[in-house]
N, C-alpha and C positions, 0 to 999 in steps of 0.2 A: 504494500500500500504506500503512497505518498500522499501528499497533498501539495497544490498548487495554487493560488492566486492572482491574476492581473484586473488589474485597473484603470479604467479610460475617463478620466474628467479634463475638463478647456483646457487647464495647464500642460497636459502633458500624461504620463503612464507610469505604474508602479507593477510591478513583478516580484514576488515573493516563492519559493520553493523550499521545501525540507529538500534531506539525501537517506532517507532508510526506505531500505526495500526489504521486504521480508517474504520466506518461502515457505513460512510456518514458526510455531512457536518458537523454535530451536535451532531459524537460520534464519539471521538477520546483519544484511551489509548496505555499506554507507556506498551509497551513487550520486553523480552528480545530475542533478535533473534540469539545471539551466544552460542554455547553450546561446551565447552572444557574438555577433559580428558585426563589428563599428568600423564603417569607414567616415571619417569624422569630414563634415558637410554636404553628405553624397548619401548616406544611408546609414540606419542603427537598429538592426534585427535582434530580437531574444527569442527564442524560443525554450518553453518549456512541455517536458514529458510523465506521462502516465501510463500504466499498463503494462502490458509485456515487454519486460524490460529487453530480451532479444530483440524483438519487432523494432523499438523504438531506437534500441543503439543502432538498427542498420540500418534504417532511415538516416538518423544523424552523420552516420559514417558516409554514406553513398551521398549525402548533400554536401562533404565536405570534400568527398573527394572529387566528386564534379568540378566545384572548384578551384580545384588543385591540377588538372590536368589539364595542359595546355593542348592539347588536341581534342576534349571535348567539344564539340558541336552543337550541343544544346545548351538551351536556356538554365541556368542558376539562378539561386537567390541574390545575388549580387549582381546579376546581368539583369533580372528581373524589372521590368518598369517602373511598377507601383507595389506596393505590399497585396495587391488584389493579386495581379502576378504572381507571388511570391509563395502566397500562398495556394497556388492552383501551383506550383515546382515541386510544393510537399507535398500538398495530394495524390500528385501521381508518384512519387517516391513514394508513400505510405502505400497505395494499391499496388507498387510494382512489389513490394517487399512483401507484403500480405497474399499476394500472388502466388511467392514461391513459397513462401513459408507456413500458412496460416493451417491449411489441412495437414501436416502435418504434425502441427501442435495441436490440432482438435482431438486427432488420433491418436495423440498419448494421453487424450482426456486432463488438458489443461485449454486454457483459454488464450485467444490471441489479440483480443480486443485491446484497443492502446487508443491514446488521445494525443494530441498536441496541439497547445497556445502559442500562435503568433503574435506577436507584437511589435510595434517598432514603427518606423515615421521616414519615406525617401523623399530626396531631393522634390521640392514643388507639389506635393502632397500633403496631407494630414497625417498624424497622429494614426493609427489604424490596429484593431484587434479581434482576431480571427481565433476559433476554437475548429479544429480539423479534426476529424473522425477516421476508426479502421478503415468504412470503408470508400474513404476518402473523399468525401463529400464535406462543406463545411459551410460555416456562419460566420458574422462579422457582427461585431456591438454594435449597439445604436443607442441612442439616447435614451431610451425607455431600458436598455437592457447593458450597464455601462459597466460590467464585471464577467469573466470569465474563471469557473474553479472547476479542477480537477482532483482524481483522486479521491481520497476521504475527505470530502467537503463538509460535510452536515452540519458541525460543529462549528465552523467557521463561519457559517454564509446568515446566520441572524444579523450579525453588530454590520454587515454590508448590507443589507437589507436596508436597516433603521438609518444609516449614515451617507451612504455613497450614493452621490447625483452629478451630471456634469457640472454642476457648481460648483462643487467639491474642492477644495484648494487642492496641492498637493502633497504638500505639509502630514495635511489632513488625511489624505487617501494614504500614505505611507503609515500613518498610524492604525488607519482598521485594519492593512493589510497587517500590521506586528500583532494587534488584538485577536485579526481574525485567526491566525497563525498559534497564537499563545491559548487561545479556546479550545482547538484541535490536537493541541500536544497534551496540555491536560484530561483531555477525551476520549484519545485513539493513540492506542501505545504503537498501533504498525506506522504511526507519524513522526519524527523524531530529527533531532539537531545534526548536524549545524543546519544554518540556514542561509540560503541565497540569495542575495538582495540584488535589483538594478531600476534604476531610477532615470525617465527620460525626460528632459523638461520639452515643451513643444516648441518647433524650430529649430531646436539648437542642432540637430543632427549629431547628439554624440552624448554616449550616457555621462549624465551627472555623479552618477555610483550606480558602481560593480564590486559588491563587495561579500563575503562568507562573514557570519555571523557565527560565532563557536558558543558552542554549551556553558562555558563560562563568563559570556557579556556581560558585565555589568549593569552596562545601560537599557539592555534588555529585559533584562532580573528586576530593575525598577520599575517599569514600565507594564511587565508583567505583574509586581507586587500592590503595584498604583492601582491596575483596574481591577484585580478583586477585591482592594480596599475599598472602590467606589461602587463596585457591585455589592455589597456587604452592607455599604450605606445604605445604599438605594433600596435594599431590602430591608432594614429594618425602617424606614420611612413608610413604608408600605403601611405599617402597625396600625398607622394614624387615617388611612384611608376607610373609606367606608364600605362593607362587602357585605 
């Protein structure tokens, strides 16, 4: 299990990932689930993963090594027009790889189902955030709908619920993403530290922060310590209500 969160309000985008994947009680390892490519004024891609963690590493590999090889022929994310492009480059990487692979993971009676969030902002374009499906088909936020979660969400997704609008500062959105993040680790033990953070302001074509949060943040620990203090309030305030 992991969990994921991005965030689309006027200023810009916030991206939040754990790294534990687990295969049962008894087998539990840390992965990296964010995957970022800044070419600073021209384009600033993050992608994050969920799901079959095979599925999804050979996506990321096969998009990287496209890339990377000068004699490829096709379209990349980085050759890619718009983020709308970008996201129809991993869709068909997601279907090509599910392709080869998918029935044969059915048949050893595990699942292959995987997700991945785009996000990010190219040259002369907006801001843009795309949630992409196994079977490679996918969505884009809109204003009514300005957050994408993967993963073990449940526990996360109230406090974005009550909080997050395109209005939303960004300040602000990087904090329900720490809240919504700190809800799900207290919740769901297959969710777990460190954490991956990237922050993109709008325009600027080039993240503000990319940075791993470790288990022992401080600033994290406060922040976490702060909002059950304030949920704690808010609960016993209730007393005085009428029911």
């Amino acid at each position: 299990m992991t969990y994921c969160v991005a965030i689309r309000v006027g200023e810009g985008l916030v991206m939040l990932s754990d790294t534990r994947t687990n295969a049962g009680i008894d087998s539990i390892s840390k992965f990296k689930k964010m995957f970022v490519w800044d070419v600073p004024g021209e384009r600033s891609l993050c992608m994050m993963t969920a799901g079959n963690l095979s599925i999804t590493q050979s996506v990321m590999t096969l998009l990287q090594e496209r890339i990377d090889d000068d004699t490829f022929t096709g379209e990349t994310i980085l050759t890619a027009a718009n983020l709308y492009r970008c996201a129809e480059v991993i869709a068909s990487t997601m279907t090509e790889v599910m392709n080869r692979y998918s029935l044969g993971i059915s048949n050893a009676g595990e699942s292959a189902a995987s997700s991945i969030i785009l996000s990010g902002q190219t040259k002369g374009d907006s801001p843009r955030l795309f949630m992409i499906y196994s079977a490679g088909n996918f969505i884009e936020a809109t204003d009514d709908t300005t957050f994408f979660q993967i993963g073990g969400f449940k526990y996360g997704k109230p406090i974005l619920d009550r909080v997050i609008s395109t209005e939303t500062t960004l300040e602000d959105a990087k904090t329900a993403a720490f809240l919504s993040m700190d809800s799900t680790l207290r919740s769901n033990l297959s969710v777990g530290m460190p954490l991956d953070l990237c922050v993109l302001e709008a325009d600027t074509l080039s993240f503000s922060e990319f940075r791993r949060i470790e288990a022992e943040d401080q600033n994290f620990h406060a922040l976490s310590e702060a909002w059950s203090n304030a949920i704690r309030d808010a609960f016993v305030s209730m007393r005085e209500m009428p029911k």
